[in-house]
PDB file of N, CA, C and O in Angstrom:
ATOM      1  N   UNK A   1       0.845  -1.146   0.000  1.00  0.00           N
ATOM      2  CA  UNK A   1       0.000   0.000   0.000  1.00  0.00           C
ATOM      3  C   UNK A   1       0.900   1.219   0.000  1.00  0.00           C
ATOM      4  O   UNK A   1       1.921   1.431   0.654  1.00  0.00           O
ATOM      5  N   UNK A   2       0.468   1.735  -0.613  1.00  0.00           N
ATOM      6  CA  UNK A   2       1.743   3.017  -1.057  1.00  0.00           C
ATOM      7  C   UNK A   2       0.894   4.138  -1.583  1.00  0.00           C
ATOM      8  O   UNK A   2       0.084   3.959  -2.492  1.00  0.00           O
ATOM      9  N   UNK A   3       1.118   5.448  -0.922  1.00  0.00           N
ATOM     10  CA  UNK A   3       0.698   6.425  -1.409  1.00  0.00           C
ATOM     11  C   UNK A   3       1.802   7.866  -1.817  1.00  0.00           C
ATOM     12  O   UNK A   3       3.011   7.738  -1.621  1.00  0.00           O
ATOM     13  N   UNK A   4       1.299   9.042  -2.320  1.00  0.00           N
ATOM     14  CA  UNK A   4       2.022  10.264  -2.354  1.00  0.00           C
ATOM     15  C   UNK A   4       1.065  10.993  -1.936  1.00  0.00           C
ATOM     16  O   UNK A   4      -0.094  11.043  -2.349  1.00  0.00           O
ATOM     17  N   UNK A   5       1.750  11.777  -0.792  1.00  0.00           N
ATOM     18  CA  UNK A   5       1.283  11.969   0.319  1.00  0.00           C
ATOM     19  C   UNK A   5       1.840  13.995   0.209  1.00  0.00           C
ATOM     20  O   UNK A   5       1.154  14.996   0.418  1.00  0.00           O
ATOM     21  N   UNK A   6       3.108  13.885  -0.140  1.00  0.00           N
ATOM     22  CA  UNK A   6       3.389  15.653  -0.518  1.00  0.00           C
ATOM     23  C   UNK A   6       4.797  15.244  -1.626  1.00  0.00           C
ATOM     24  O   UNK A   6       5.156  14.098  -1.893  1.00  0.00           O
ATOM     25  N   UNK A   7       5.383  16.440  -2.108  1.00  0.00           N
ATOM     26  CA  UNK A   7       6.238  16.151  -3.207  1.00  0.00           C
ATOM     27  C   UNK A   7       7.088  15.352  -2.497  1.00  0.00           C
ATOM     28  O   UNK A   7       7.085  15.282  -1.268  1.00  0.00           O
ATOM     29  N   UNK A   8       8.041  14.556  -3.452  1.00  0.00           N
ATOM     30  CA  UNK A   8       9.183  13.879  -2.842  1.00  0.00           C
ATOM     31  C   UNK A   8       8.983  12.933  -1.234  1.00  0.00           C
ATOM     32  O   UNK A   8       9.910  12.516  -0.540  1.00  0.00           O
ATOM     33  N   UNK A   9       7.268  12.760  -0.918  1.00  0.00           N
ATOM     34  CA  UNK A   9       7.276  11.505  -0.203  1.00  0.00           C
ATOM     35  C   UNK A   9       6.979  10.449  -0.757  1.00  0.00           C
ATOM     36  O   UNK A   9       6.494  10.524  -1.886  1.00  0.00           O
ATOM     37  N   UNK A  10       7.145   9.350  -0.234  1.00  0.00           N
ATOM     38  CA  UNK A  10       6.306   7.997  -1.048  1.00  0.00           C
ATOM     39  C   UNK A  10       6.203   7.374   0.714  1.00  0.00           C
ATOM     40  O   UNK A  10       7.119   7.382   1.536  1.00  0.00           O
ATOM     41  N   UNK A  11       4.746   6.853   0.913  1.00  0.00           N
ATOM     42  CA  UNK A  11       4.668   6.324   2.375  1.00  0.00           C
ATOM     43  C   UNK A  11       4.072   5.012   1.860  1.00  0.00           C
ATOM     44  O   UNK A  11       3.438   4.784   0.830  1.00  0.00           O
ATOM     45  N   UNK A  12       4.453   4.209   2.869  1.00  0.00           N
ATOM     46  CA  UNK A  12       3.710   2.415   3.310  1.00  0.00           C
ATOM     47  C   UNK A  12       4.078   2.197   4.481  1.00  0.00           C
ATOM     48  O   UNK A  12       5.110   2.494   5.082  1.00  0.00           O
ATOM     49  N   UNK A  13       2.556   1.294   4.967  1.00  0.00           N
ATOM     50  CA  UNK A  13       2.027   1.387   5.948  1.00  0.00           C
ATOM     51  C   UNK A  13       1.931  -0.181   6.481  1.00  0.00           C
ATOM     52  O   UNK A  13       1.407  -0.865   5.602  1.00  0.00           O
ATOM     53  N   UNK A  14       2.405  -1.236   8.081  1.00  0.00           N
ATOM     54  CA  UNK A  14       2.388  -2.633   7.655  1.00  0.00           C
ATOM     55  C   UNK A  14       2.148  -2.537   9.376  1.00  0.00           C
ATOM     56  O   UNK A  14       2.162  -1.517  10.064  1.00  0.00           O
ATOM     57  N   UNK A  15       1.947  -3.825   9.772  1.00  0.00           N
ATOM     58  CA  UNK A  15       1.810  -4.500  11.059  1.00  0.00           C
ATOM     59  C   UNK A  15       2.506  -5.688  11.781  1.00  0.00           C
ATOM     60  O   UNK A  15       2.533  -6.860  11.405  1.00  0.00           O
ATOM     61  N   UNK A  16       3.013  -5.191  12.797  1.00  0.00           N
ATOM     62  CA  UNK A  16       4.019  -6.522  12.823  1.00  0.00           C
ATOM     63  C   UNK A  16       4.049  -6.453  14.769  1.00  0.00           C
ATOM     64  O   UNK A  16       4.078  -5.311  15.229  1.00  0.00           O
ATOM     65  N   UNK A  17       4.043  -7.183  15.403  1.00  0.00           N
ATOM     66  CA  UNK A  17       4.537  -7.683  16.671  1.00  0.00           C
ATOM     67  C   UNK A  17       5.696  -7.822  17.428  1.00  0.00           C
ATOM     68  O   UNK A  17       6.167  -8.697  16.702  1.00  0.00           O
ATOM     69  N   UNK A  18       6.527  -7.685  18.271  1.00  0.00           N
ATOM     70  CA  UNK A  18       7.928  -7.458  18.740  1.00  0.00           C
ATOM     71  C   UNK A  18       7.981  -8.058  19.898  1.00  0.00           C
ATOM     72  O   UNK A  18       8.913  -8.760  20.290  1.00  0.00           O
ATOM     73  N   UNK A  19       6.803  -7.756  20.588  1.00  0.00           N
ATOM     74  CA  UNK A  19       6.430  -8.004  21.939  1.00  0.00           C
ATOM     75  C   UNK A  19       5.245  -8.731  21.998  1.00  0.00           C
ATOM     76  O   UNK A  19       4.213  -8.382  21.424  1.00  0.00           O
ATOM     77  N   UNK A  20       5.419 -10.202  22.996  1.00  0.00           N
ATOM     78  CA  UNK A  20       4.240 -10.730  22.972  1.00  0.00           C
ATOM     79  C   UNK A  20       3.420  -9.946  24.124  1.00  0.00           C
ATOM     80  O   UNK A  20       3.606  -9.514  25.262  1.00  0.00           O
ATOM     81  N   UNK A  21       2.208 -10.034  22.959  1.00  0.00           N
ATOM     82  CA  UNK A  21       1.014  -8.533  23.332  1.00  0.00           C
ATOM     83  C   UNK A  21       1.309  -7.045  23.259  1.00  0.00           C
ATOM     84  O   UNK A  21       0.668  -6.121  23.759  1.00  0.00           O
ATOM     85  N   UNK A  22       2.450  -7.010  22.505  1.00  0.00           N
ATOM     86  CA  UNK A  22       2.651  -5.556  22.266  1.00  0.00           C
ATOM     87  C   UNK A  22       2.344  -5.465  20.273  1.00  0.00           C
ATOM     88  O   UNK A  22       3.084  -6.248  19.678  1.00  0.00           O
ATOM     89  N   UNK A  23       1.719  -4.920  19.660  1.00  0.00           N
ATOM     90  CA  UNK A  23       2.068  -4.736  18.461  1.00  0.00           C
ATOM     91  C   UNK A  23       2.234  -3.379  17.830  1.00  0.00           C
ATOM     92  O   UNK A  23       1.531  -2.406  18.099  1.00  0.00           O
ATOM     93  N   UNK A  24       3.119  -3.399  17.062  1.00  0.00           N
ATOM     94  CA  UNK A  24       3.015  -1.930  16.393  1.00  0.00           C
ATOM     95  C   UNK A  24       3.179  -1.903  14.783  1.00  0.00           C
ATOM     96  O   UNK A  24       3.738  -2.620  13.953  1.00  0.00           O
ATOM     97  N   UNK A  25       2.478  -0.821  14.759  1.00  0.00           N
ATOM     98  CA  UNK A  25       1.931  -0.289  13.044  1.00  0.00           C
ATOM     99  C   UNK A  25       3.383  -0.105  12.754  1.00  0.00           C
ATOM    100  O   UNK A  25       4.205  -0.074  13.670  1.00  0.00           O
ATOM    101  N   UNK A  26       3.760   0.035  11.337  1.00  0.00           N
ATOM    102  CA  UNK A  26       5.056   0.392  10.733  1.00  0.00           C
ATOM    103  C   UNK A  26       4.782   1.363   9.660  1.00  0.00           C
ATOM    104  O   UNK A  26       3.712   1.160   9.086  1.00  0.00           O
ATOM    105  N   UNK A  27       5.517   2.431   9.215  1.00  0.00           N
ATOM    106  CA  UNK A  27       5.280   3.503   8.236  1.00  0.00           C
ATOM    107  C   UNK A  27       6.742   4.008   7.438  1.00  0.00           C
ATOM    108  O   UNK A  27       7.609   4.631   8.050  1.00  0.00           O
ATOM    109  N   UNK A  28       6.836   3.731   6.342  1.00  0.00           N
ATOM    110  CA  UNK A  28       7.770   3.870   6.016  1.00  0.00           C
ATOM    111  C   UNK A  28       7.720   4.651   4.602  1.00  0.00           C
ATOM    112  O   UNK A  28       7.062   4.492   3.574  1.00  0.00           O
ATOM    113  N   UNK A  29       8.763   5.615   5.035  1.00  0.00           N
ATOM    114  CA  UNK A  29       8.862   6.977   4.510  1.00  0.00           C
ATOM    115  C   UNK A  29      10.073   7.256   3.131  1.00  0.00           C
ATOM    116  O   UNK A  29      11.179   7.389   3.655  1.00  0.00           O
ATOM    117  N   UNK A  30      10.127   7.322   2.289  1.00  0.00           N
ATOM    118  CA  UNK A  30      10.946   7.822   0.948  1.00  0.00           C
ATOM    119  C   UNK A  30      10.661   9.264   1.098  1.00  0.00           C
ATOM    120  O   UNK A  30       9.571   9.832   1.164  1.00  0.00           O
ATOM    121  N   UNK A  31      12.161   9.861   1.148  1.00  0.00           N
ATOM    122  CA  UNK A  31      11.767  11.425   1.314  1.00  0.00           C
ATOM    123  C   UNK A  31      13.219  11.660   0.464  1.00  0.00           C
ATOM    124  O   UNK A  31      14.309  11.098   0.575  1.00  0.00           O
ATOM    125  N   UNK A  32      12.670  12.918  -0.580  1.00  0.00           N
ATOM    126  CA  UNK A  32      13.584  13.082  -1.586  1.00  0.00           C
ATOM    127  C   UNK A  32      14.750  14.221  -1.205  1.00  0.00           C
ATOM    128  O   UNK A  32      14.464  15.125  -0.419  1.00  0.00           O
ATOM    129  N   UNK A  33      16.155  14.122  -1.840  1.00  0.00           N
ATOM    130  CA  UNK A  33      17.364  14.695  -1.427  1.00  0.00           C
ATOM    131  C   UNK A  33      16.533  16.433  -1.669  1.00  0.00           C
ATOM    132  O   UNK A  33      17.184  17.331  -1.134  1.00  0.00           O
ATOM    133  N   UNK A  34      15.688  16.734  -2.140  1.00  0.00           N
ATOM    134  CA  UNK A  34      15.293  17.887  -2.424  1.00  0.00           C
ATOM    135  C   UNK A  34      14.875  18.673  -1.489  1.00  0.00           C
ATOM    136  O   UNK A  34      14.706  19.892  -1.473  1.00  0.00           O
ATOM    137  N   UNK A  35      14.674  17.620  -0.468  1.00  0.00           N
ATOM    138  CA  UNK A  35      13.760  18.338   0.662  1.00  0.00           C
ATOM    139  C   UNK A  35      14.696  18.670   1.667  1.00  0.00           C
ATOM    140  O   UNK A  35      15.644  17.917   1.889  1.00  0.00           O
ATOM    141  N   UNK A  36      14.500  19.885   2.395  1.00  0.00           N
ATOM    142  CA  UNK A  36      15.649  20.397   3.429  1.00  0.00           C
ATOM    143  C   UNK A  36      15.526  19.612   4.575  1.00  0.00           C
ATOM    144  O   UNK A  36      14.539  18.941   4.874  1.00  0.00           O
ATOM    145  N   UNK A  37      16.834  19.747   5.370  1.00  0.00           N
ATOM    146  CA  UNK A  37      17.056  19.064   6.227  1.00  0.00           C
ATOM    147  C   UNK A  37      15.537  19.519   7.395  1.00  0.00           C
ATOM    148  O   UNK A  37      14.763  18.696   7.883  1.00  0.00           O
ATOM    149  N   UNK A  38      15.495  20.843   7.561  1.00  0.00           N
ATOM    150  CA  UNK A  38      14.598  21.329   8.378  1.00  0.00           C
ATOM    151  C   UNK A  38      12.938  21.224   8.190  1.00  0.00           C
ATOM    152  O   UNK A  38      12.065  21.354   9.048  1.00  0.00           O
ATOM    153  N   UNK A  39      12.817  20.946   6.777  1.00  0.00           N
ATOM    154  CA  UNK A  39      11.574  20.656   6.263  1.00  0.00           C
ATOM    155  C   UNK A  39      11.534  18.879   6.537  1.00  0.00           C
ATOM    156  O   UNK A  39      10.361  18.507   6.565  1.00  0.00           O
ATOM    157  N   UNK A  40      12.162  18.148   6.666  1.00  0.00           N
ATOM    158  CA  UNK A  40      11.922  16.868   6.919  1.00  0.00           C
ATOM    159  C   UNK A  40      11.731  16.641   8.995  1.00  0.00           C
ATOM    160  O   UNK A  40      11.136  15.843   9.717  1.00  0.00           O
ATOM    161  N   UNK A  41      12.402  17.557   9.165  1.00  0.00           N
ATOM    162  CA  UNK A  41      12.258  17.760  10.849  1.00  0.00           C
ATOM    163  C   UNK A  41      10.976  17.989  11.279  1.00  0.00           C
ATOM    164  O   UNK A  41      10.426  17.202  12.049  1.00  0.00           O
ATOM    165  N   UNK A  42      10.055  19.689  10.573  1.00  0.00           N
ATOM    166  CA  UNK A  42       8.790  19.802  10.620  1.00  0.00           C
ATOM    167  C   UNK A  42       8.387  19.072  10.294  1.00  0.00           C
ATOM    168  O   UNK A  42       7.658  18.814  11.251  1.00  0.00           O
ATOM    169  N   UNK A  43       8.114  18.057   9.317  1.00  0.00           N
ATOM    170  CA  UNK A  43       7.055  16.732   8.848  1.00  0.00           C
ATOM    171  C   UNK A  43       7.325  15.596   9.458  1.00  0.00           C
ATOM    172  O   UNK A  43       6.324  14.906   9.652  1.00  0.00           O
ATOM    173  N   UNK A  44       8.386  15.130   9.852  1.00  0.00           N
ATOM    174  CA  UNK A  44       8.451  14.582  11.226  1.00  0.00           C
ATOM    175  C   UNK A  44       8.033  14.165  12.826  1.00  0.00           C
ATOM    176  O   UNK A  44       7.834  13.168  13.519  1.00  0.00           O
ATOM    177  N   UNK A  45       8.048  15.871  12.920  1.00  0.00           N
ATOM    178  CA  UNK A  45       7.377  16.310  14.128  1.00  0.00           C
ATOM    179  C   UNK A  45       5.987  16.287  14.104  1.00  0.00           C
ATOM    180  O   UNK A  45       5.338  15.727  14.987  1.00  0.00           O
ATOM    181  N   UNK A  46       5.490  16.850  13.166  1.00  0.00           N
ATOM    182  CA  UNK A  46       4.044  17.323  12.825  1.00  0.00           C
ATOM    183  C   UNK A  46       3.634  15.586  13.122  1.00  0.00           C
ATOM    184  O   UNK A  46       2.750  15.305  13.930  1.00  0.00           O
ATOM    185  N   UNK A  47       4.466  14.415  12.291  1.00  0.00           N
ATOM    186  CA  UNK A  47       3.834  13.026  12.549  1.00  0.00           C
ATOM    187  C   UNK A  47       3.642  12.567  13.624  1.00  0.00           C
ATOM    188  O   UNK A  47       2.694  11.880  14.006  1.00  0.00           O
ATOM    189  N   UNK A  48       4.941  13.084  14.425  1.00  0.00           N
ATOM    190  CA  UNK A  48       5.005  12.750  15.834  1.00  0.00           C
ATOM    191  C   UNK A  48       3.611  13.658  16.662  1.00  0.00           C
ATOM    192  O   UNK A  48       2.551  13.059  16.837  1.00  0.00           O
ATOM    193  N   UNK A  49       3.693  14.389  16.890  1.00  0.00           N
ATOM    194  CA  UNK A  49       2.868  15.131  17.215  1.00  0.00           C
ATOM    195  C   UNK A  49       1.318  15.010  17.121  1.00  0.00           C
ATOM    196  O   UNK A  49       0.587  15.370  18.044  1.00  0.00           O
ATOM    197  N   UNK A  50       0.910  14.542  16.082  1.00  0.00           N
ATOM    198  CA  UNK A  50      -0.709  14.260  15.405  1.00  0.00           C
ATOM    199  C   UNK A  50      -0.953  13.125  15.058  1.00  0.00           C
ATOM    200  O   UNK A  50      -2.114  12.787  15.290  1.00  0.00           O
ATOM    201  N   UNK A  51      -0.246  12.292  14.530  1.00  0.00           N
ATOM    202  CA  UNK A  51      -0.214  10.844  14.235  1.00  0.00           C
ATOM    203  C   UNK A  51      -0.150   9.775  15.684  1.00  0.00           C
ATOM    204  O   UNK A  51      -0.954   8.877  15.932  1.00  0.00           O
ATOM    205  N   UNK A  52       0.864  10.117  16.389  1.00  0.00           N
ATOM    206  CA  UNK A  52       1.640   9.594  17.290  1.00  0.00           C
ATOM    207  C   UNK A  52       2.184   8.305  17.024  1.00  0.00           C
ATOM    208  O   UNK A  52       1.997   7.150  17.405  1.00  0.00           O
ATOM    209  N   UNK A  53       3.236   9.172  15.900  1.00  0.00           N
ATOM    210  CA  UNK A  53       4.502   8.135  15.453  1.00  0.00           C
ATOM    211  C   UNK A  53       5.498   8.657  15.869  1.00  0.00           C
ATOM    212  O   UNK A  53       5.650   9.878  15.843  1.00  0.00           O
ATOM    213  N   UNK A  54       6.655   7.561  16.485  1.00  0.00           N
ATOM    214  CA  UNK A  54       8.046   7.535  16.803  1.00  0.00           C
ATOM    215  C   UNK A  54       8.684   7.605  15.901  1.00  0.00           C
ATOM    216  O   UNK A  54       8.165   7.396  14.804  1.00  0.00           O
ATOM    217  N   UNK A  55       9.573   7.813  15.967  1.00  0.00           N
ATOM    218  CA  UNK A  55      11.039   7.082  14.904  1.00  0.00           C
ATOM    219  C   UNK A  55      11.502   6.540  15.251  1.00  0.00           C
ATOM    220  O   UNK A  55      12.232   6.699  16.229  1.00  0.00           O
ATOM    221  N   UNK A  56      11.244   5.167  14.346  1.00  0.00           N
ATOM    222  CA  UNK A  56      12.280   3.858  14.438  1.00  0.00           C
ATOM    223  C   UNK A  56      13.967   3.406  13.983  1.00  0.00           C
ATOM    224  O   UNK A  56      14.888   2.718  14.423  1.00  0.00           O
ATOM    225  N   UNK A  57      13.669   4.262  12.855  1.00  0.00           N
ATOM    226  CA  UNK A  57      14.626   4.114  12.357  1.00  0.00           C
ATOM    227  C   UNK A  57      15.043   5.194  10.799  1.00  0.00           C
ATOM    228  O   UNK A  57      14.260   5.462   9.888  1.00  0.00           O
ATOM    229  N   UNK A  58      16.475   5.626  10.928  1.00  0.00           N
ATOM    230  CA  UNK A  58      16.368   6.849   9.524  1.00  0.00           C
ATOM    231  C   UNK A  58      17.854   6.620   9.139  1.00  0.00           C
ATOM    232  O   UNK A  58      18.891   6.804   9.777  1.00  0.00           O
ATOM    233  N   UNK A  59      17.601   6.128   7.809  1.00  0.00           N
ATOM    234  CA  UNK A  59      18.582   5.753   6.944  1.00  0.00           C
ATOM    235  C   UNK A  59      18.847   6.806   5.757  1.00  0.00           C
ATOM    236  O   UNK A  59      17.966   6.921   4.905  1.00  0.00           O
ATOM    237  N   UNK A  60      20.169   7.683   5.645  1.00  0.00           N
ATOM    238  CA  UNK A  60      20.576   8.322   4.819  1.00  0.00           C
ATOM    239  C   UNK A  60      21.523   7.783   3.874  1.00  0.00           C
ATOM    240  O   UNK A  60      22.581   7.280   4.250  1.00  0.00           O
ATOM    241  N   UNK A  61      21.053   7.901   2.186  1.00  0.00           N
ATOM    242  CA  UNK A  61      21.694   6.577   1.123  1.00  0.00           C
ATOM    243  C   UNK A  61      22.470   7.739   0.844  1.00  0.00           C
ATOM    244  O   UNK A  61      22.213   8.909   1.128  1.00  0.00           O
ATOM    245  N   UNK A  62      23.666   7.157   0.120  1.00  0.00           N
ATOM    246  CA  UNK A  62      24.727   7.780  -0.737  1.00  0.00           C
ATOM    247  C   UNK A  62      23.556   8.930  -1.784  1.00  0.00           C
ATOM    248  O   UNK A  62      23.934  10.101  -1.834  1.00  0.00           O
ATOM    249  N   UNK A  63      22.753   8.720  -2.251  1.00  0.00           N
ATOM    250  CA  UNK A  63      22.513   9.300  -3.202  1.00  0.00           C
ATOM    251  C   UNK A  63      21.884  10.953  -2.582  1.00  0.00           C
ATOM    252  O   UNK A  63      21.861  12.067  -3.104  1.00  0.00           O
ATOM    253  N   UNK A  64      21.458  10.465  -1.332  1.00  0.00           N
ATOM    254  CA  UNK A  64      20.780  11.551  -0.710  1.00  0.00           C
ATOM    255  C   UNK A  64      20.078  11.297  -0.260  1.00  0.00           C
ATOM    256  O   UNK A  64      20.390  11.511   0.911  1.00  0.00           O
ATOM    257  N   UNK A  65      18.780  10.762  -0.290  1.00  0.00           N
ATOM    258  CA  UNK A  65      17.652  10.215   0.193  1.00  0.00           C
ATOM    259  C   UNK A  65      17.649   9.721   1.368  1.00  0.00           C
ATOM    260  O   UNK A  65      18.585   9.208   1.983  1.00  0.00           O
ATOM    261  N   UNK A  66      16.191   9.938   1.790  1.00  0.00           N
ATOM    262  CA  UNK A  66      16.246   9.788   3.371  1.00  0.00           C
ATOM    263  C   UNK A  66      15.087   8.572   3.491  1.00  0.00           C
ATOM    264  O   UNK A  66      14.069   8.994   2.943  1.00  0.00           O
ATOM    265  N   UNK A  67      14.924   7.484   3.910  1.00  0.00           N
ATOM    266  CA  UNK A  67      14.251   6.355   4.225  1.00  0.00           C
ATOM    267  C   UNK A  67      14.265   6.336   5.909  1.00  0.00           C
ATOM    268  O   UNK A  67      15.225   5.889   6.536  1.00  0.00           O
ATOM    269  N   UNK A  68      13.401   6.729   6.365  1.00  0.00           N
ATOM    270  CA  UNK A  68      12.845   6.800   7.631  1.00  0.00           C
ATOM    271  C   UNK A  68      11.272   5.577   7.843  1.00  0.00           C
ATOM    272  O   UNK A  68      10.417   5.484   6.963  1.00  0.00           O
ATOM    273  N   UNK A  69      11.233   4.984   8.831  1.00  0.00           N
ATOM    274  CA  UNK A  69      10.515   4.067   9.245  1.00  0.00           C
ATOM    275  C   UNK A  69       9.841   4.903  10.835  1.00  0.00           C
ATOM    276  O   UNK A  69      10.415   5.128  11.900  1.00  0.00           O
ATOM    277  N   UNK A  70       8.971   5.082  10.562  1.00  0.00           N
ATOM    278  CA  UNK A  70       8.138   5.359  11.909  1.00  0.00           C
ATOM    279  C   UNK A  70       7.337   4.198  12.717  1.00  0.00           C
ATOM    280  O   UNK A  70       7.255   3.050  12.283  1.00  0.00           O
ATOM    281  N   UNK A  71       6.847   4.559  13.750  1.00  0.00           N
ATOM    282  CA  UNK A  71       6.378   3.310  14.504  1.00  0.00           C
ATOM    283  C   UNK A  71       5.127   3.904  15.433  1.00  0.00           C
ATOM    284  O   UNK A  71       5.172   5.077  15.803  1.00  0.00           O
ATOM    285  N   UNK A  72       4.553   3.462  15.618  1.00  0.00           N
ATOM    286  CA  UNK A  72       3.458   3.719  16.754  1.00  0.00           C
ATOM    287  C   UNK A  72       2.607   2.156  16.981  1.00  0.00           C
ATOM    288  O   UNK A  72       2.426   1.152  16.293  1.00  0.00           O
ATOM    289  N   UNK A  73       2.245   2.593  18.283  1.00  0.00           N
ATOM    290  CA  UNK A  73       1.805   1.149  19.270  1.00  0.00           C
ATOM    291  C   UNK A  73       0.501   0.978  18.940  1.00  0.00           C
ATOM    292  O   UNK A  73      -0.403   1.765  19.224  1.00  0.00           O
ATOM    293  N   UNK A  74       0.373  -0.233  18.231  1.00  0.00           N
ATOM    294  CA  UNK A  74      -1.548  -0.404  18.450  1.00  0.00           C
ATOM    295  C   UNK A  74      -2.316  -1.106  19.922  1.00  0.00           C
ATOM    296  O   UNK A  74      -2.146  -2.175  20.508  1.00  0.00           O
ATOM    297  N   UNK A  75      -3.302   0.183  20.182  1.00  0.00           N
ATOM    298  CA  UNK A  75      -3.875  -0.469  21.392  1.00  0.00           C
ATOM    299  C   UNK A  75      -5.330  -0.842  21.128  1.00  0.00           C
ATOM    300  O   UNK A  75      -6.176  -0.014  20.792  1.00  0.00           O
ATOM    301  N   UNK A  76      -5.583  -2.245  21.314  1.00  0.00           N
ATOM    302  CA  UNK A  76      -6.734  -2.900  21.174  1.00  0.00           C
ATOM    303  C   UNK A  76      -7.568  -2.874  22.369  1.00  0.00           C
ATOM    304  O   UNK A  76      -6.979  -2.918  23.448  1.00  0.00           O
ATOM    305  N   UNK A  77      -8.475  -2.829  22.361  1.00  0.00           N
ATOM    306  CA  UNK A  77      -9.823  -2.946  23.271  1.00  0.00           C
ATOM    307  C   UNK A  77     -10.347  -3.999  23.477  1.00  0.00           C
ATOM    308  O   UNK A  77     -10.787  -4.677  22.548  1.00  0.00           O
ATOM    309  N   UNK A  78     -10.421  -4.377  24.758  1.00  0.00           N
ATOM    310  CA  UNK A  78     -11.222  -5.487  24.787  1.00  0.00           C
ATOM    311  C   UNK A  78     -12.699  -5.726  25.325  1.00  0.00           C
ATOM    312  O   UNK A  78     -13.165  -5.076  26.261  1.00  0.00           O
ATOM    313  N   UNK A  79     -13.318  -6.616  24.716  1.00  0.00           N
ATOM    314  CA  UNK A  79     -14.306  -6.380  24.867  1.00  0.00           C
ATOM    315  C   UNK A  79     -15.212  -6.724  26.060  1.00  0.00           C
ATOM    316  O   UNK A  79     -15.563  -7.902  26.122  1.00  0.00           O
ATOM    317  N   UNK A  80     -15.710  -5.767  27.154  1.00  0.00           N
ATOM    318  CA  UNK A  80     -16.078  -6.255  28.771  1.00  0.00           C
ATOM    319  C   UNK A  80     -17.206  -6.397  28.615  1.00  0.00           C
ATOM    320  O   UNK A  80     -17.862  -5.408  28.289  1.00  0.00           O
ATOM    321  N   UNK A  81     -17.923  -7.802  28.803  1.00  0.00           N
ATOM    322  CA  UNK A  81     -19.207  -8.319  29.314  1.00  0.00           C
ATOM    323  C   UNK A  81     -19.951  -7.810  30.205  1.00  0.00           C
ATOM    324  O   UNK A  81     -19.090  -7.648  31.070  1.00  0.00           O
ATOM    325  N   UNK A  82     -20.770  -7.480  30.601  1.00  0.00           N
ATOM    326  CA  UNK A  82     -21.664  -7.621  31.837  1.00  0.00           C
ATOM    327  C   UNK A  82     -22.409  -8.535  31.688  1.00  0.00           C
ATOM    328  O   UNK A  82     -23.120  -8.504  30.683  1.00  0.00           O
ATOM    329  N   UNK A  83     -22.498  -9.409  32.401  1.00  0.00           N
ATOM    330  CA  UNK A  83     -23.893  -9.830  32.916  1.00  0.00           C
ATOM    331  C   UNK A  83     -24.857  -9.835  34.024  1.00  0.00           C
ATOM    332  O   UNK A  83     -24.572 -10.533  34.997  1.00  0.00           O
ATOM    333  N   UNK A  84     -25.769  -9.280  34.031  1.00  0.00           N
ATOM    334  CA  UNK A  84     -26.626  -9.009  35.368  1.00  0.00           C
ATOM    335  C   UNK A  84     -27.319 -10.706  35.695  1.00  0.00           C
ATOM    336  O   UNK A  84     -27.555 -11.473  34.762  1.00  0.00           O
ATOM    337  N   UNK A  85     -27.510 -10.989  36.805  1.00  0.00           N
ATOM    338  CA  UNK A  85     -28.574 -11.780  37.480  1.00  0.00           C
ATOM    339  C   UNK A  85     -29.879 -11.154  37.211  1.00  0.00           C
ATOM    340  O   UNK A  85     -30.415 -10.247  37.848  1.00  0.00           O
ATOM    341  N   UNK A  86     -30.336 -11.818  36.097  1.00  0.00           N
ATOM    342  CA  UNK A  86     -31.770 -11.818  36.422  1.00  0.00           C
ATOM    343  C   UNK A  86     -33.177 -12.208  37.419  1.00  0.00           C
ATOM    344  O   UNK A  86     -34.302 -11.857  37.064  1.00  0.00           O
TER     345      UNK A  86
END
């Protein structure tokens, strides 16, 4: 699943487990040498901030490009019964 999201991003989005009973979403980011160092900080933050994604991990290639992986925790609900005595 892959979208374009603003110039010079490309995002995908996956699910994976680390911790038994912990799982977290994965987001992974293509961000082009075009984009300033400080403009990738604000869109970053802004994710962190509103999304509530971490950074997992940010890989800078020879060519320029920035491949960043974000992370955030999925919390599931469970579902509580009542039952009354009738």
């Amino acid at each position: 699943m892959a979208a374009m999201s603003a110039p010079g991003l490309l995002t995908t989005a996956r699910r994976r487990g680390l911790k038994p009973g912990v799982e977290y979403e994965f987001e992974r980011l293509t961000l082009s040498r075009e984009l300033s160092r400080s403009a990738v900080t604000r869109l970053l933050v802004d994710r962190a901030e509103h999304g509530g994604w971490e950074l997992d991990r940010l890989r800078l290639t020879p060519d320029g490009t920035r491949r960043v992986v974000l992370r955030r925790k999925i919390i599931r609900q469970r579902s509580t019964y009542f039952v009354a005595d009738a």
